[in-house]
C-alpha positions as CSV (number, residue, x, y, z in Angstrom):
1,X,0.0,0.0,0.0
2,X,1.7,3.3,-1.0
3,X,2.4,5.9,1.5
4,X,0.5,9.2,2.0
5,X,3.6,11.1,0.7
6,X,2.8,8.8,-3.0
7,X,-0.8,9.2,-2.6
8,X,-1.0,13.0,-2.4
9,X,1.8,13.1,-5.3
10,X,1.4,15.9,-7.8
11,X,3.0,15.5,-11.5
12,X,2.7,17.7,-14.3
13,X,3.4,15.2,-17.5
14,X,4.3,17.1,-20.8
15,X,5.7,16.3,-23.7
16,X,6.2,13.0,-22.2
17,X,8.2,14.0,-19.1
18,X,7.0,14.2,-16.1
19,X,7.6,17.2,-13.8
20,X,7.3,17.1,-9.9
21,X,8.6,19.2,-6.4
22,X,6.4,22.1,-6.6
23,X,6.9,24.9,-4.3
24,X,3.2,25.5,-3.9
25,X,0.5,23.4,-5.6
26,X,-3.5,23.5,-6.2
27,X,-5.5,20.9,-7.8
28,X,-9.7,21.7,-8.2
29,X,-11.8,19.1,-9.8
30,X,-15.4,18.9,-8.5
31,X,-18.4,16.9,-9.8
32,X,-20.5,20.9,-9.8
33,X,-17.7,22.1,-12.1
34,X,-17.3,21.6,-16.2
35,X,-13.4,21.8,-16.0
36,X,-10.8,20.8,-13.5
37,X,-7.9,23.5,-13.0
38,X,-4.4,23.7,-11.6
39,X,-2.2,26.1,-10.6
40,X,1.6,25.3,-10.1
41,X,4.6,27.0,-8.8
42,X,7.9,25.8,-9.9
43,X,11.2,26.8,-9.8
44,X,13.3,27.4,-13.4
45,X,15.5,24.4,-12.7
46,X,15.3,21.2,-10.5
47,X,17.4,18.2,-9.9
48,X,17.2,15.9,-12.4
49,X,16.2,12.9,-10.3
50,X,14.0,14.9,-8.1
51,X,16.7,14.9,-5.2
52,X,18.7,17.0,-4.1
53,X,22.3,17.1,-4.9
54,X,21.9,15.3,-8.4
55,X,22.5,17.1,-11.7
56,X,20.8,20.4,-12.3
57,X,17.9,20.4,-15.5
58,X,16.3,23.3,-17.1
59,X,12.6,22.2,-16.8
60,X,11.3,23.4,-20.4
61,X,7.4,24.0,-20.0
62,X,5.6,26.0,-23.1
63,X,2.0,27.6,-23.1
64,X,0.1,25.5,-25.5
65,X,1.4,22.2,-24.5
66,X,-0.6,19.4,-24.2
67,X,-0.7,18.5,-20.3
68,X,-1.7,15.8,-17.9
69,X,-2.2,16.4,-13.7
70,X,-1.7,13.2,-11.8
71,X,-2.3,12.8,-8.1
72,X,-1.4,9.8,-6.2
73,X,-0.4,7.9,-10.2
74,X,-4.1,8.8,-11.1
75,X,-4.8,11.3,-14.2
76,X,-6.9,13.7,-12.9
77,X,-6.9,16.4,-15.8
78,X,-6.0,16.6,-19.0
79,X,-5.5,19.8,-21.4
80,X,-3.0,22.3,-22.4
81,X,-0.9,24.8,-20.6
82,X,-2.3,28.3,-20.9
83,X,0.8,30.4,-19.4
């Protein structure tokens, strides 16, 4: 059974690379509303591996990408980055 650190995951996936370590994060999908939203803050560069002291990576994320949100390994939202 995964942990509650894995369940409460976030991951952006785009382009086929998945993104993660936000510094501040919010996730709204609601059964009253027609689209779910996001909102993402992330720093310009991030260890590769997701921890800290490996190799540094430019994390490359355009408006009009095709996106995916993921919680917890689950797709939650799909669409495109607007900014």
């Amino acid at each position: 059974m995964p942990d509650e650190a894995s369940r409460d995951k976030i991951e952006l996936k785009v382009a086929g690379r998945v993104h993660s370590g936000w510094t501040e994060a919010e996730v709204s999908v609601g059964i009253d509303s027609l689209a779910g939203s996001f909102d993402l803050s992330l720093s310009d560069s991030w260890p590769a591996d997701g921890n800290q002291g490996a190799d540094i990576e430019t994390r490359i994320v355009e408006a009009g990408s095709e996106a995916s949100i993921l919680v917890g390994g689950e797709q939650l939202i799909t669409g495109y980055i607007d900014q």
